[in-house]
C-alpha positions as CSV (number, residue, x, y, z in Angstrom):
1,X,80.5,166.3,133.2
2,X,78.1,164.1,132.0
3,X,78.8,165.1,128.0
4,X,80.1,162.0,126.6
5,X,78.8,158.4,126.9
6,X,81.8,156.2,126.5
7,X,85.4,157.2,126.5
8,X,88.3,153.6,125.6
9,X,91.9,154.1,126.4
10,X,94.9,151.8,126.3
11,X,96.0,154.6,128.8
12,X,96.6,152.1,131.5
13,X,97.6,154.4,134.5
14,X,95.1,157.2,133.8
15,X,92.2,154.8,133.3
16,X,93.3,153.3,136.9
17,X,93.4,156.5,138.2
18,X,90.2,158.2,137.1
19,X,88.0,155.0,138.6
20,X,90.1,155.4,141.9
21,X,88.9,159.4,141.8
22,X,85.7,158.6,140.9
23,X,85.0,156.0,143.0
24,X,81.9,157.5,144.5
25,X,79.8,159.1,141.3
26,X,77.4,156.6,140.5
27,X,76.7,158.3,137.2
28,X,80.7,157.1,135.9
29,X,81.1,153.4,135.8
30,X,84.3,152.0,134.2
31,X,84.8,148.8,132.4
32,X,87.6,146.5,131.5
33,X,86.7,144.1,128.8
34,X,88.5,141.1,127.6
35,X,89.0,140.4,123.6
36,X,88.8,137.4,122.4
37,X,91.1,137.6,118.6
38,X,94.4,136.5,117.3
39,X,96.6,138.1,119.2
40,X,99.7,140.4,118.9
41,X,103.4,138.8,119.2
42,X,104.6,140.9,122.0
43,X,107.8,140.0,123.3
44,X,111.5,140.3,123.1
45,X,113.0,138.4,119.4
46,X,116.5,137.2,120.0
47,X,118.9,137.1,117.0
48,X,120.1,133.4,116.6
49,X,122.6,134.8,114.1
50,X,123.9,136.9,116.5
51,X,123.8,134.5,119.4
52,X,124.2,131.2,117.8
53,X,124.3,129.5,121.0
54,X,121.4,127.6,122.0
55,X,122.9,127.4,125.7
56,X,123.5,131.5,126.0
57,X,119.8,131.9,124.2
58,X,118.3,129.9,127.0
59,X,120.3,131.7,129.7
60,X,119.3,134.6,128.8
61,X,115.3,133.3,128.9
62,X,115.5,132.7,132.2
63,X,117.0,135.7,132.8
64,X,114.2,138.2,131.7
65,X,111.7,138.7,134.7
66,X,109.0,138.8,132.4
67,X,106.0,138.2,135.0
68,X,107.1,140.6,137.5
69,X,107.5,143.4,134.6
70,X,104.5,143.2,133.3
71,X,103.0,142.8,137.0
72,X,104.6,145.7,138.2
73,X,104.3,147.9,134.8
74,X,100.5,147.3,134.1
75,X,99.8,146.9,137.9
76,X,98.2,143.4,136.9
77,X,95.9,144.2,134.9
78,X,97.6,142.5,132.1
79,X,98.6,138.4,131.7
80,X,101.6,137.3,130.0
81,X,101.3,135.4,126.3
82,X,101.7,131.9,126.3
83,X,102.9,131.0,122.7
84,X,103.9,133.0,119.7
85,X,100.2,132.6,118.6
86,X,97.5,133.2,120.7
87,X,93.6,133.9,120.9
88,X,93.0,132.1,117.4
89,X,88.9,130.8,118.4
90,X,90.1,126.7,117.0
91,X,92.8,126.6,119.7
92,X,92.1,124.5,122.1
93,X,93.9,124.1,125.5
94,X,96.7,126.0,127.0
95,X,100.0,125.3,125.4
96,X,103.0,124.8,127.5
97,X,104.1,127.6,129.5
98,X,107.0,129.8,128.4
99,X,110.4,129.9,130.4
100,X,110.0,131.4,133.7
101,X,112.3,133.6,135.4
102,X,114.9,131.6,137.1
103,X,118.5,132.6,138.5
104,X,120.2,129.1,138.6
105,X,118.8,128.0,135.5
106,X,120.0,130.9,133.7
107,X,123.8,131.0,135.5
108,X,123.7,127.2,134.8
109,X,122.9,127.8,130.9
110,X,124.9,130.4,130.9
111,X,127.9,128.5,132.0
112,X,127.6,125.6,129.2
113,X,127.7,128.8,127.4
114,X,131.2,129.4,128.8
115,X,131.0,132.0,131.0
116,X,132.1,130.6,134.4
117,X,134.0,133.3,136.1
118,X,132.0,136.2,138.1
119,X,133.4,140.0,137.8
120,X,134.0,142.2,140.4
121,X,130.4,144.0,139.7
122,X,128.7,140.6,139.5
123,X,128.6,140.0,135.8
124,X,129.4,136.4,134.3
125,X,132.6,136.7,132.2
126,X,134.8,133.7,130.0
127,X,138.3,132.8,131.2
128,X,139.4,135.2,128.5
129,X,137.1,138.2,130.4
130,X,134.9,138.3,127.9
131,X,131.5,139.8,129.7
132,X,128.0,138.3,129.4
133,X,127.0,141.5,127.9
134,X,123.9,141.6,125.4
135,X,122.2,144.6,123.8
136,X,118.6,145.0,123.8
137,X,116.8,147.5,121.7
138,X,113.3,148.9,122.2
139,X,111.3,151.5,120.9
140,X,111.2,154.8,123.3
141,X,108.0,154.8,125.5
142,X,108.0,155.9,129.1
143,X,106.0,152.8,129.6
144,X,108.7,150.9,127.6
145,X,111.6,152.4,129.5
146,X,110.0,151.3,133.1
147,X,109.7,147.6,131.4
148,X,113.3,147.3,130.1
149,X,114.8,148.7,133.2
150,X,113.0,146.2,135.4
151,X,114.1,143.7,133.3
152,X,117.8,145.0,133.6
153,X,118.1,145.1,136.9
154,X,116.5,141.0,137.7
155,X,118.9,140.2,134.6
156,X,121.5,141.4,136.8
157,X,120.8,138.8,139.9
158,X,121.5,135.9,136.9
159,X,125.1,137.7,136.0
160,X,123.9,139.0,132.8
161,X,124.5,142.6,131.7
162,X,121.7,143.8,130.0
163,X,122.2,146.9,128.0
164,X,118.6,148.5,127.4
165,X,118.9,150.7,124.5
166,X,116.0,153.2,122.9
167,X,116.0,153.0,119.5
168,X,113.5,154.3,116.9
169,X,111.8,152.8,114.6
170,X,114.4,153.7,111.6
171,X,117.0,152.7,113.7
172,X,115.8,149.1,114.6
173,X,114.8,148.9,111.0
174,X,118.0,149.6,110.1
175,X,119.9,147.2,112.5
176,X,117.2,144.1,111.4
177,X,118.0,144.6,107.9
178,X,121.6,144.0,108.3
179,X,121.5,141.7,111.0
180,X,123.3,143.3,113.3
181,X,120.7,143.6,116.9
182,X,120.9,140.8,119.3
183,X,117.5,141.6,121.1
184,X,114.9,143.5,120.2
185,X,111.4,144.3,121.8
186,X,109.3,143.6,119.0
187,X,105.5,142.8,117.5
188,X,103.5,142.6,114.9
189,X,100.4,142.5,113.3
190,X,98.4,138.9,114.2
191,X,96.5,137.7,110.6
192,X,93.2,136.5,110.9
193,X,91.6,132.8,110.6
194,X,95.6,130.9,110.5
195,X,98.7,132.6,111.6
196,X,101.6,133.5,108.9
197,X,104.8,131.6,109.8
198,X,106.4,132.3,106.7
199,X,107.2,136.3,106.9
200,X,108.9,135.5,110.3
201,X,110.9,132.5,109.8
202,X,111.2,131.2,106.2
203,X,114.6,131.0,104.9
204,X,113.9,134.4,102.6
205,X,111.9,136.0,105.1
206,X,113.2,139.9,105.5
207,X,112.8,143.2,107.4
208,X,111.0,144.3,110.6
209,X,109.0,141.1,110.5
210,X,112.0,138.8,110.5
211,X,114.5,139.6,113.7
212,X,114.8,135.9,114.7
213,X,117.6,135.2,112.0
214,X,117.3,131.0,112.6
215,X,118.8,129.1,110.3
216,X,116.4,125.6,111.2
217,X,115.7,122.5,108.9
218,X,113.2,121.2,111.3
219,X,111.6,124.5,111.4
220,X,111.6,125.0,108.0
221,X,110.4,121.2,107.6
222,X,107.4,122.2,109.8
223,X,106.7,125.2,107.8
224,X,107.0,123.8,104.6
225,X,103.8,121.1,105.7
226,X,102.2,124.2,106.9
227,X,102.4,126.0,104.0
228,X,101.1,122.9,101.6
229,X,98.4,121.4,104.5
230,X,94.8,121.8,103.1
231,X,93.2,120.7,106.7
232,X,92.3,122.8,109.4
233,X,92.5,119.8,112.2
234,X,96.4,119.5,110.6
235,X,97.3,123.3,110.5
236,X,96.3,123.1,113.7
237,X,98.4,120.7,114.9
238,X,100.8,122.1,112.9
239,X,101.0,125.9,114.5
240,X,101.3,123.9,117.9
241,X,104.3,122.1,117.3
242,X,106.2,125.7,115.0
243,X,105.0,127.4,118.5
244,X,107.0,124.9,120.2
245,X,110.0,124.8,118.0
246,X,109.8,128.4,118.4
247,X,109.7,127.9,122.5
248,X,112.5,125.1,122.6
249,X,114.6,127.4,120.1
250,X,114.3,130.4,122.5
251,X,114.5,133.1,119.6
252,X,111.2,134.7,120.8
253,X,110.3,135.8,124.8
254,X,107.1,136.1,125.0
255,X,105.7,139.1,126.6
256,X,101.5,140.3,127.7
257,X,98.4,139.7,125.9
258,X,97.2,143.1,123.8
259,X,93.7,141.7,124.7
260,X,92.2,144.4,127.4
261,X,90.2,147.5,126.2
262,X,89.8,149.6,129.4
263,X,86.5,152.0,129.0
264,X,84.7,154.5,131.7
265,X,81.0,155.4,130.1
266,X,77.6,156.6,131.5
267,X,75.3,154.6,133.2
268,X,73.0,154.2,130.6
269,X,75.3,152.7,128.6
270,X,75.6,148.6,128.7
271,X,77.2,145.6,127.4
272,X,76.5,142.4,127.8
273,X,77.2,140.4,130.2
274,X,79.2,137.7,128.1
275,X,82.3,140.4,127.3
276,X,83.7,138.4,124.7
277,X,84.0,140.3,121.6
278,X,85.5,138.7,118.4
279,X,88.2,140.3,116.1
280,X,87.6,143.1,117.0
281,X,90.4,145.3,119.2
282,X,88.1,148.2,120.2
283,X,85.2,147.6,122.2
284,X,83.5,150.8,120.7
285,X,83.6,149.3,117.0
286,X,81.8,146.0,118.3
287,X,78.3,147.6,118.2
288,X,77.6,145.0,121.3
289,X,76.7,147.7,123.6
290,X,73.2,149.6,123.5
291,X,71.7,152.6,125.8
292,X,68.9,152.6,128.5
293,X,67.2,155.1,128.9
């Protein structure tokens, strides 16, 4: 109607449909902006206490679709994370990329895990019938739900059962605190300047910010010289090699990048033509946009 100059949303599907309806008014232009900032965790933790078995942990890595989900859930527009810690401005490179979805990896992974015999319904069960059953818990979203059920269903073409569950956020609380989850779709809030290893994965580390439950020397080695270095170029180095502990140790799936801010705004409004804006999540708060008249 011409009454507002710039309207953000995270609200994917409606943003995608407004610029497809208004595809003709030249007055309504809608941008999608990348941000450049440490970056949220998103991804699925897996309980190492729960699943102590390195071989079943991997399986079930390969097992998660994670690319098509969040191809077919965000219709593209969003790219999957890399490492546990992304979009810090020292990192250089790409790190290694996370573990893709793969059927015979996963049934080969999930056989050193002992489950060798296939069920009637396709599900990988032990000798004993035990089924490769695993619970994972997510908090209740209609986005969320789509995600977890596409994930269910490729799970399914590597023989694991994957029981998605909605949980609340007292719920999942609840579980973390004693232990008791095996998966759980989870994130957090990325610190600025270095990440903060410690209120994941040290050996006191607690609550809704610790699902991972890994009981690691080398990890806690790694953190330890963390913790005490005093030079950036060796925290550096550092975070790479706790990001690929993390990786090899396959208590964290990693899941999109929170980085796109998805705007429609009036002609007259512009930004510049380098879209990177730092630490900031909301293109709105950047003040790197002006007005023409």
């Amino acid at each position: 109607r011409g009454q507002l100059n710039l309207l953000q949303t995270r609200h994917l599907a409606g943003w995608l449909q407004k610029r497809e309806e208004y595809a003709d008014e030249t007055h309504l232009h809608f941008t999608r902006s990348i941000l450049y900032h440490p970056l949220p965790p998103y991804g699925i933790a897996i309980n190492a206490k729960a699943l102590p078995c390195i071989h079943l942990r991997r399986g079930i890595a390969h097992a998660l679709d994670m690319e098509k989900a969040i191809s077919q859930v965000f219709c593209g527009e969003y790219e999957r994370l890399q490492s546990f810690t992304s979009g810090y401005p020292w990192q250089k490179g790409e790190p290694e990329a996370p573990v893709g979805f793969s059927p015979t990896e996963a049934r080969a992974c999930f056989s050193k895990a002992g489950y060798h015999e296939t069920a009637s319904d396709g599900i990988l069960q032990k000798s004993d019938g035990t089924r490769l059953s695993i619970t994972l818990l997510y908090p209740p979203s209609g986005r969320n739900t789509a995600l977890m059920t596409l994930l269910a269903q490729q799970a399914r073409l590597c023989g694991l059962e994957l029981r998605t569950e909605a949980a609340s956020w007292q719920l999942s609380s609840r579980m973390l605190q004693e232990q008791k989850h095996q998966l759980l779709f989870w994130a957090t809030v990325a610190t600025p300047h270095l990440p903060d290893y410690a209120r994941h994965f040290a050996a006191d580390a607690s609550g809704h910010d610790a699902p991972f439950g890994l009981k690691s020397q080398s990890l806690h080695a790694l953190l330890e010289r963390y913790h005490t270095s005093r030079d950036l170029a060796a925290a550096q180095q550092l975070s790479r090699e706790i990001d690929a502990t993390i990786s090899q140790e396959c208590i964290w799936i990693p899941a999109w990048k929170e980085n796109r801010a998805f705007s429609a705004h009036a002609q007259q409004v512009r930004f510049p033509q380098d879209s990177r804006l730092f630490s900031v999540s909301e293109v709105a708060d950047s003040h790197l946009l002006w007005i023409e008249e």
